[in-house]
KEKE-3310 file (N, C-alpha, C; in steps of 0.2 Angstrom, whole numbers, plus 5000, padded with zeros to 4 digits):
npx = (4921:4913:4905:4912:4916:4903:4901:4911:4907:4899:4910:4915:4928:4935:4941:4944:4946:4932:4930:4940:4941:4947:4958:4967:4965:4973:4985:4989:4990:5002:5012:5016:5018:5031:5035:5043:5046:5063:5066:5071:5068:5054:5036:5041:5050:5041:5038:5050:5058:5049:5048:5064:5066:5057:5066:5078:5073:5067:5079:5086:5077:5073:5082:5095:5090:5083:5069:5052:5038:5023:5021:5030:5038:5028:5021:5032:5032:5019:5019:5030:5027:5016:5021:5028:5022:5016:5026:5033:5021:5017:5032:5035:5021:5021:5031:5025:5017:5028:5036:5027:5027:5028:5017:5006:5006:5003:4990:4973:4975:4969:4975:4973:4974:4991:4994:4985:4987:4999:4997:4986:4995:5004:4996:4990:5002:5003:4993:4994:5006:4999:4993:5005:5009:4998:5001:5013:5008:4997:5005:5016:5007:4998:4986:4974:4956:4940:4942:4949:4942:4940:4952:4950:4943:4951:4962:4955:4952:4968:4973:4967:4971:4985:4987:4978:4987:4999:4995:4991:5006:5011:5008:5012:5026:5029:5029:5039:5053:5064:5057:5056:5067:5068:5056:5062:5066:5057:5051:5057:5058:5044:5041:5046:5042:5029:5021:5027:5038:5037:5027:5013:5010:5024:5027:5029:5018:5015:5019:5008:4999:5002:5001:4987:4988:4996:4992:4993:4995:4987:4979:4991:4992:4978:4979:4989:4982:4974:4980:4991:4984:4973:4962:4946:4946:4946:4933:4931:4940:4943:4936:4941:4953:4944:4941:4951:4957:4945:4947:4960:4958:4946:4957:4966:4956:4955:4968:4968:4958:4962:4974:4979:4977:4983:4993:4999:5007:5018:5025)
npy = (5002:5005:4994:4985:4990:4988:4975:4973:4979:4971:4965:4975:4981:4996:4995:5004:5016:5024:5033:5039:5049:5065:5066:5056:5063:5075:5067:5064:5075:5082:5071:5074:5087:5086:5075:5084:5095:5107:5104:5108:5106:5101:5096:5093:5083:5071:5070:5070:5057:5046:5048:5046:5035:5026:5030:5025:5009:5009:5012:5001:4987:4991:4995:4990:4975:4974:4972:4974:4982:4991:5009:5009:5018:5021:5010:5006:5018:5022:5008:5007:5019:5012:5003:5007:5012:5001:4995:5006:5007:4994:4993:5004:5006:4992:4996:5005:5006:5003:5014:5023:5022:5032:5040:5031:5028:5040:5046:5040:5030:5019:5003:5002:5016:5020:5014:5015:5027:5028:5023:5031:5042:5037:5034:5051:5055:5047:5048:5061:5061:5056:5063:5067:5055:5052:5065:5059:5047:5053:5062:5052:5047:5036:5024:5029:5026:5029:5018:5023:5031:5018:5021:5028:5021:5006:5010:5014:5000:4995:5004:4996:4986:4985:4992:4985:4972:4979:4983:4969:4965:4977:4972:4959:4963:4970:4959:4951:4957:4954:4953:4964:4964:4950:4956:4963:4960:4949:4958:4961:4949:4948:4959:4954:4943:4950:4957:4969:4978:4970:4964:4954:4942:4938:4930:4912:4898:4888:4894:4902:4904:4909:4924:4921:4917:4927:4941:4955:4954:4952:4967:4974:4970:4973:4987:4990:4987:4998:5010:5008:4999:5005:4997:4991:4982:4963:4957:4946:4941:4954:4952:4943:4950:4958:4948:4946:4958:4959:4946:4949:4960:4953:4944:4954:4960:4947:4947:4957:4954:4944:4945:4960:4964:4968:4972:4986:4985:4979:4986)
npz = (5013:5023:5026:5029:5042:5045:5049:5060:5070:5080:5086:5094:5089:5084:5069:5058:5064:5068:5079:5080:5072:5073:5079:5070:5058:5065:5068:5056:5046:5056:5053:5041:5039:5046:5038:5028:5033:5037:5024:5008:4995:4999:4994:4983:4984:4983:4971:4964:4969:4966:4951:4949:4954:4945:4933:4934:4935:4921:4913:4918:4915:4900:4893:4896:4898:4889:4889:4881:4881:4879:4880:4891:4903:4907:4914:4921:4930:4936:4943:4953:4960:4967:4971:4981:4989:4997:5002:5012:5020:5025:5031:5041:5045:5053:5063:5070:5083:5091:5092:5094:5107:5119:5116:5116:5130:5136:5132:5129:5117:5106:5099:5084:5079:5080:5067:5056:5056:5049:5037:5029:5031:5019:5010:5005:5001:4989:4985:4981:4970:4959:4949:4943:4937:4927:4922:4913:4907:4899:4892:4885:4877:4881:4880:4885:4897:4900:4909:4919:4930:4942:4948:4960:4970:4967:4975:4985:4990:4991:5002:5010:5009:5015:5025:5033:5034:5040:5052:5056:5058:5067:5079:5083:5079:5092:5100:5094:5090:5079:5068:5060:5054:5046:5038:5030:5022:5015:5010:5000:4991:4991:4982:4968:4968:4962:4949:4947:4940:4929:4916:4919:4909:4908:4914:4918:4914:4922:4934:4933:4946:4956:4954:4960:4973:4978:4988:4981:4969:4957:4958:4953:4940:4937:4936:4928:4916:4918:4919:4909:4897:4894:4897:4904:4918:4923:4929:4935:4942:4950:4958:4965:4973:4982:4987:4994:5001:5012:5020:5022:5032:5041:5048:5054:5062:5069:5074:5082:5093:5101:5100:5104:5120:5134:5127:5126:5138:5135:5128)
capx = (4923:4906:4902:4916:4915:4897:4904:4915:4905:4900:4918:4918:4934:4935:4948:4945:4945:4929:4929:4945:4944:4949:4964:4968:4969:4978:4992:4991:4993:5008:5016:5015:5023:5035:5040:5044:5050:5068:5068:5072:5061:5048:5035:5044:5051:5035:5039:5057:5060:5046:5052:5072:5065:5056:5070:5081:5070:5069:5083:5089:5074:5072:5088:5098:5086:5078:5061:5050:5033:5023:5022:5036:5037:5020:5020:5034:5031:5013:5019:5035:5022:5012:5024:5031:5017:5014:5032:5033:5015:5019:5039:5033:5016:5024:5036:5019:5014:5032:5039:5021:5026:5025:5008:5000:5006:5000:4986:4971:4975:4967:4979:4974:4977:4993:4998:4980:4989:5004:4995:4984:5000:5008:4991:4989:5009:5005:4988:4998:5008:4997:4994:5011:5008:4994:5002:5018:5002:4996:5013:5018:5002:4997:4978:4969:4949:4935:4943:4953:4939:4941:4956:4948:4941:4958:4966:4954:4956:4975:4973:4963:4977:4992:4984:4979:4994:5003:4991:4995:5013:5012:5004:5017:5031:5028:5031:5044:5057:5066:5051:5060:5073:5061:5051:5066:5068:5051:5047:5062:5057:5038:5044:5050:5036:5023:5022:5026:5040:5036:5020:5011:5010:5031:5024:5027:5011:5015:5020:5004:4996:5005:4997:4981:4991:4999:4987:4992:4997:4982:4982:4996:4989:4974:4984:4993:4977:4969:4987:4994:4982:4964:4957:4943:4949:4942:4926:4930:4949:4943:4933:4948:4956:4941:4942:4958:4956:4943:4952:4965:4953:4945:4963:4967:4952:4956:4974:4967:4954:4963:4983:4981:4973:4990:5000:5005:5012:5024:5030)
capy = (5003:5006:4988:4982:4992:4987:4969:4973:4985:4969:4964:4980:4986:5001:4994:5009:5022:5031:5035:5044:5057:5073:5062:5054:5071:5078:5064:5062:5083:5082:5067:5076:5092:5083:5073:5088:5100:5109:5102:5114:5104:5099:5093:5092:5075:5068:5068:5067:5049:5039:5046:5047:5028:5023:5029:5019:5002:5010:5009:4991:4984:4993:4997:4984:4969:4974:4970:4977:4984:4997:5013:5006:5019:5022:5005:5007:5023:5016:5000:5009:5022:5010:4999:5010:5014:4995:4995:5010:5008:4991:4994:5009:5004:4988:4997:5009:5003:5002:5021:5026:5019:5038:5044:5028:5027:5047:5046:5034:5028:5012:5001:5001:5022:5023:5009:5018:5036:5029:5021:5038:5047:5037:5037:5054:5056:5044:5053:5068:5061:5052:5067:5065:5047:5054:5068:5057:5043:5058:5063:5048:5046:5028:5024:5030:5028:5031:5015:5028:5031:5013:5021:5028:5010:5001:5013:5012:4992:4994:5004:4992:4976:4986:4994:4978:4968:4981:4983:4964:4965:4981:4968:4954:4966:4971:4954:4949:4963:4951:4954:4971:4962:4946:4959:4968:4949:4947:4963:4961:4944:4951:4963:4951:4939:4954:4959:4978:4983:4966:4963:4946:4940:4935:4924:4904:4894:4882:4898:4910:4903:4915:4930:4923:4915:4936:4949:4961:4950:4955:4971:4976:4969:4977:4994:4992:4986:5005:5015:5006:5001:5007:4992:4989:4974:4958:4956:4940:4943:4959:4950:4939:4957:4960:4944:4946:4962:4959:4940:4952:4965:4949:4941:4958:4959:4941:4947:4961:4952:4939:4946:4965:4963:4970:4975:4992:4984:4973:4988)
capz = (5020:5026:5023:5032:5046:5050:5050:5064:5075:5084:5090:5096:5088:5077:5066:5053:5069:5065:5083:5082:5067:5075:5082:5065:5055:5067:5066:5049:5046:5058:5050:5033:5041:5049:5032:5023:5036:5035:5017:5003:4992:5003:4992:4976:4984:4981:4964:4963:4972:4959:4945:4948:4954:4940:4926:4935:4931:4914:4911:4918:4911:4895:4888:4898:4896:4885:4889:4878:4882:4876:4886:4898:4906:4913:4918:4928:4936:4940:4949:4958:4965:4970:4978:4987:4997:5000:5007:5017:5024:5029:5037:5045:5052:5057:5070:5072:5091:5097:5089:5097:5113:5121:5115:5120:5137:5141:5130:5127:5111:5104:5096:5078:5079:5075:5059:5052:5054:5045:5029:5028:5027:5014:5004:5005:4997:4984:4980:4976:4966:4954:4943:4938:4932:4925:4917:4909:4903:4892:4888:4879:4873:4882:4877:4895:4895:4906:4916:4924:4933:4944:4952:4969:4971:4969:4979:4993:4992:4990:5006:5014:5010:5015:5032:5036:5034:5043:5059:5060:5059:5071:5085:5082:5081:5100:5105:5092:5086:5076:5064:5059:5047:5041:5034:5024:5016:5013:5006:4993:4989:4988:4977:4962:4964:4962:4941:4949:4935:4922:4912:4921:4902:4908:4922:4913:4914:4927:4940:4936:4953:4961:4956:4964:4980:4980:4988:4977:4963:4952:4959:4948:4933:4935:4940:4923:4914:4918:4919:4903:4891:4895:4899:4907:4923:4923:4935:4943:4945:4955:4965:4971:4973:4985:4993:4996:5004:5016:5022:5026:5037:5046:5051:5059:5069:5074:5079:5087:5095:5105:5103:5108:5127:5136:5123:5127:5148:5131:5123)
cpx = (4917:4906:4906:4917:4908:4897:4907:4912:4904:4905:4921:4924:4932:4941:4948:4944:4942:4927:4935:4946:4948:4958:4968:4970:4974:4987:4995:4996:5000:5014:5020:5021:5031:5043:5045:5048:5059:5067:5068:5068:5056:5043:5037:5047:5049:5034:5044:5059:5056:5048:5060:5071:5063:5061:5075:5080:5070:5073:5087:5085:5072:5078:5094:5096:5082:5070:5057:5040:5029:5022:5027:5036:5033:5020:5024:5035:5024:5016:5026:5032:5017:5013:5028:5028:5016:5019:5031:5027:5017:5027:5036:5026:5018:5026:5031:5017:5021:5037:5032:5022:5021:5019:5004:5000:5003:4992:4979:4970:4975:4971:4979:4973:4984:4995:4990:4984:4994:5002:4989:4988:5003:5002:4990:4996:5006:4997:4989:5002:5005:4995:5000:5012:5004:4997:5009:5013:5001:5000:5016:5013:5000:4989:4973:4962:4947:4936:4947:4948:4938:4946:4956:4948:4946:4960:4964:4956:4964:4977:4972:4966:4983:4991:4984:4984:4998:5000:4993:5001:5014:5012:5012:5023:5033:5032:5036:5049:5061:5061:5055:5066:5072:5059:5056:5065:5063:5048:5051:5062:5049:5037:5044:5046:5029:5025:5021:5032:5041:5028:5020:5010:5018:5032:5025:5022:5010:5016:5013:5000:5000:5004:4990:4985:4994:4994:4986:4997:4992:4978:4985:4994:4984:4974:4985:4987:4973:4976:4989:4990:4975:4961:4950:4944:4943:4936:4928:4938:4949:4939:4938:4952:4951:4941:4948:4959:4952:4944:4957:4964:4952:4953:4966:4965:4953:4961:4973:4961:4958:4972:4984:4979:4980:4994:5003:5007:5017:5025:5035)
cpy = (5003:4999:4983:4984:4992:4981:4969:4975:4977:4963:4969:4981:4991:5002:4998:5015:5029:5035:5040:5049:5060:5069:5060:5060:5077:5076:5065:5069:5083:5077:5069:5082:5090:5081:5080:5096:5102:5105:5108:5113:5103:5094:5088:5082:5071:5067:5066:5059:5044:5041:5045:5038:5023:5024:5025:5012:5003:5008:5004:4988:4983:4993:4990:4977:4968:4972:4976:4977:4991:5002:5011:5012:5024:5016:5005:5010:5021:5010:5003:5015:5019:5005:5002:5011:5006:4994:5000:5008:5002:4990:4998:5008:4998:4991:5004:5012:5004:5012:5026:5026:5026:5039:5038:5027:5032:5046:5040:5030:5021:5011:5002:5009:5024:5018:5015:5026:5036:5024:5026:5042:5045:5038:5043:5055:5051:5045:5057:5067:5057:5058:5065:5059:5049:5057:5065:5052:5047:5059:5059:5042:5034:5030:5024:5031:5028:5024:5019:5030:5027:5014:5023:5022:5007:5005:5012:5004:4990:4996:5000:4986:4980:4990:4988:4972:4972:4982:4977:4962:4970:4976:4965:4956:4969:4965:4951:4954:4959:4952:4960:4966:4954:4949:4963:4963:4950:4951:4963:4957:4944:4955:4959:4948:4941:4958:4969:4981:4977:4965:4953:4939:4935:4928:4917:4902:4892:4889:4904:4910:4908:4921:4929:4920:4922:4941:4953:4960:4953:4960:4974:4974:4973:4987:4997:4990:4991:5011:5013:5006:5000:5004:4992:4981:4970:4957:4950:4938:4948:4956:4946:4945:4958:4956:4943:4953:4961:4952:4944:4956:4959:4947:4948:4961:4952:4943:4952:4959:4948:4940:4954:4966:4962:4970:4981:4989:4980:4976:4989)
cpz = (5024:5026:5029:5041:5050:5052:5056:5069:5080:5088:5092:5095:5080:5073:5061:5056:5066:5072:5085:5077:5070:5076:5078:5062:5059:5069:5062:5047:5049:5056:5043:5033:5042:5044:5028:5027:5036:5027:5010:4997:4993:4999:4985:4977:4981:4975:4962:4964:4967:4953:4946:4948:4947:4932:4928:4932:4924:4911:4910:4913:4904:4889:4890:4894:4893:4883:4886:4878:4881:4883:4892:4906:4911:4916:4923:4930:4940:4945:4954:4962:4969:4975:4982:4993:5000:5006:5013:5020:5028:5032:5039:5050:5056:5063:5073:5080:5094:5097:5092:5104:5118:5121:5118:5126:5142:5135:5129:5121:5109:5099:5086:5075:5074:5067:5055:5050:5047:5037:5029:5027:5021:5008:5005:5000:4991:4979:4976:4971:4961:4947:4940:4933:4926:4917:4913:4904:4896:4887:4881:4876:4874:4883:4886:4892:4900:4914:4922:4930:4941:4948:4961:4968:4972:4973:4986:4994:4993:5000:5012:5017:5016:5024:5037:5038:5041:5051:5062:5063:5066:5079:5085:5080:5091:5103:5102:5086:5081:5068:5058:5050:5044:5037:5030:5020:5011:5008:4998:4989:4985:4982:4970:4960:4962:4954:4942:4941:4928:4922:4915:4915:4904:4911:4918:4917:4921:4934:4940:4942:4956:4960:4959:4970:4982:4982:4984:4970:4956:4953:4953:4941:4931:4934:4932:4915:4913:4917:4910:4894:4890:4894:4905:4914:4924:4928:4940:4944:4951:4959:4970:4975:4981:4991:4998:5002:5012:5019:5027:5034:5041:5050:5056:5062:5074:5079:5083:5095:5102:5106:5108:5115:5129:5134:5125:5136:5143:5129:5125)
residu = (UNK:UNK:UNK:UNK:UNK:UNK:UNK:UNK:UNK:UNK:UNK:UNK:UNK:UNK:UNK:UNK:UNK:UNK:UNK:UNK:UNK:UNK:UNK:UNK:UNK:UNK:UNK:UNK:UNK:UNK:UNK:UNK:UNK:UNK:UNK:UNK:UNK:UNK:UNK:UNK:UNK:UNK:UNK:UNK:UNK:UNK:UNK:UNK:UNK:UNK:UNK:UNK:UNK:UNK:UNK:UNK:UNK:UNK:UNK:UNK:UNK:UNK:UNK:UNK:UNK:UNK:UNK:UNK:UNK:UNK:UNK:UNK:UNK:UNK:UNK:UNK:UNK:UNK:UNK:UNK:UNK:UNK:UNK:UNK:UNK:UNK:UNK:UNK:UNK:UNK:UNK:UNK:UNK:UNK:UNK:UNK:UNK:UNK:UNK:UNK:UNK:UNK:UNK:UNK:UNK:UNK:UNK:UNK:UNK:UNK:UNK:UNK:UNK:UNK:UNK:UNK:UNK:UNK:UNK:UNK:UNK:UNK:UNK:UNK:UNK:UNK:UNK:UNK:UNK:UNK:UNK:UNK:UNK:UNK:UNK:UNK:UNK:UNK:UNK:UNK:UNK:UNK:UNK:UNK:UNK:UNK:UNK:UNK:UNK:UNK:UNK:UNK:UNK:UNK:UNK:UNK:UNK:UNK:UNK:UNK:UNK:UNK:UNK:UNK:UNK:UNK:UNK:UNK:UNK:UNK:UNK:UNK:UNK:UNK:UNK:UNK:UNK:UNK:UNK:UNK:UNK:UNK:UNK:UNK:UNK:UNK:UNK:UNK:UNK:UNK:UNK:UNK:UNK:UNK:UNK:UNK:UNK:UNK:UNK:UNK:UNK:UNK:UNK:UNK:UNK:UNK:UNK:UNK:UNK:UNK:UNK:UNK:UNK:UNK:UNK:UNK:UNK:UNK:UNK:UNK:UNK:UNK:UNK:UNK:UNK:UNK:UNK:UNK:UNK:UNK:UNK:UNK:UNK:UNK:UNK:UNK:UNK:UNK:UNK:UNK:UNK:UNK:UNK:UNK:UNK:UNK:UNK:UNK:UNK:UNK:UNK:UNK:UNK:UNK:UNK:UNK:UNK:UNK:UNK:UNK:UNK:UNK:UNK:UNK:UNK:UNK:UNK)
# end
């Protein structure tokens, strides 16, 4: 992050809003409240929706279709934790800027404010829930090694893809609401071509281009490479991983650079 943000300092925009901490934690906290408020559970959710999520895939894909894989289901509690947050971060920080309208128009909040608030609040939910991944891995005895280690790391780059996708979208939602029901397609379609609850091994030959044409195609491999079966992830796979991340970052400095200049007088 450091790296990237001293990259940008000269295009003046603080697309990682280090100049709004106190602003930032105080969304984020309020967002957090927000989610959980009157709820009888509160944060127990945060555990209940990926697993009640991931025995449902279990059981399609395991008992149904039988696809057989070992530890099944850590694989697919890993990748339906993981994609939830790609979803939610990007449909929610999408409609970010226009669900914001209020705060930006009394306050001086720089556009890349709120989509950063709402993928900090969904990683933050999907931090807490990673114990439980964790603790079911143990449980049914799937081979975890000091790769577990490697998870900050991915997760900051995971944050870094799904942030930025979504800052752009937020932009280009502004000026095209239509965008809203594209991105349900997209995301469903995203979903099937992305090895989140089958093993990338399924993929035929002539189709494995598409997990490096997929941002977060080799991602999930490598996710299920460190959650699955305590591997150690490729070196020059993660670098695609990396490049792929920071492509991202540059593209929503460009959109920010040349599309946001009177965007909130268009929300």
């Amino acid at each position: 992050m450091t790296l990237l943000t001293s990259w940008i300092r000269p295009f003046g925009i603080d697309i990682f809003c280090l100049g709004k901490k106190f602003l930032v934690f105080n969304l984020v906290g309020r967002n957090l409240k927000i989610k959980y408020r009157r709820s009888i559970l509160g944060f127990l959710w945060t555990m209940l929706i990926p697993l009640s999520t991931a025995a449902i895939y279990y059981y399609v894909f395991n008992l149904v279709f039988k696809v057989k894989l070992d530890h099944y289901l850590v694989f697919i509690l890993s990748g339906t934790l993981v994609w939830g947050f790609i979803n939610q971060t990007i449909m929610e920080g999408m409609e970010s800027i226009v669900g914001g309208a209020g705060l930006i128009t009394k306050v001086p909040v720089p556009i890349p404010v709120l989509p950063f608030v709402v993928s900090a609040t969904n990683i933050v939910t999907l931090l807490l829930a990673i114990p439980i991944l964790l603790a079911v891995a143990l449980g049914s005895h799937a081979p975890l090694s000091s790769s577990v280690a490697l998870l900050p790391l991915y997760f900051l780059i995971l944050f870094s893809m799904a942030y930025g996708i979504a800052l752009i979208l937020s932009v280009f939602f502004v000026l095209f609401r239509d965008l809203r029901h594209i991105m349900s397609i997209v995301m469903t379609i995203w979903f099937y071509i992305t090895p989140v609850v089958y093993d990338e091994k399924m993929i035929p030959e002539r189709f494995s281009w598409v997990l490096y044409a997929n941002p977060f195609g080799l991602f999930f491999t490598h996710l299920h490479s460190i959650c699955v079966r305590g591997e150690w992830p490729n070196l020059a796979q993660f670098g695609i991983i990396l490049l792929w991340a920071i492509s991202i970052q540059l593209l929503a400095i460009a959109v920010l650079k040349y599309l946001a200049e009177g965007i909130v007088e268009q929300i």
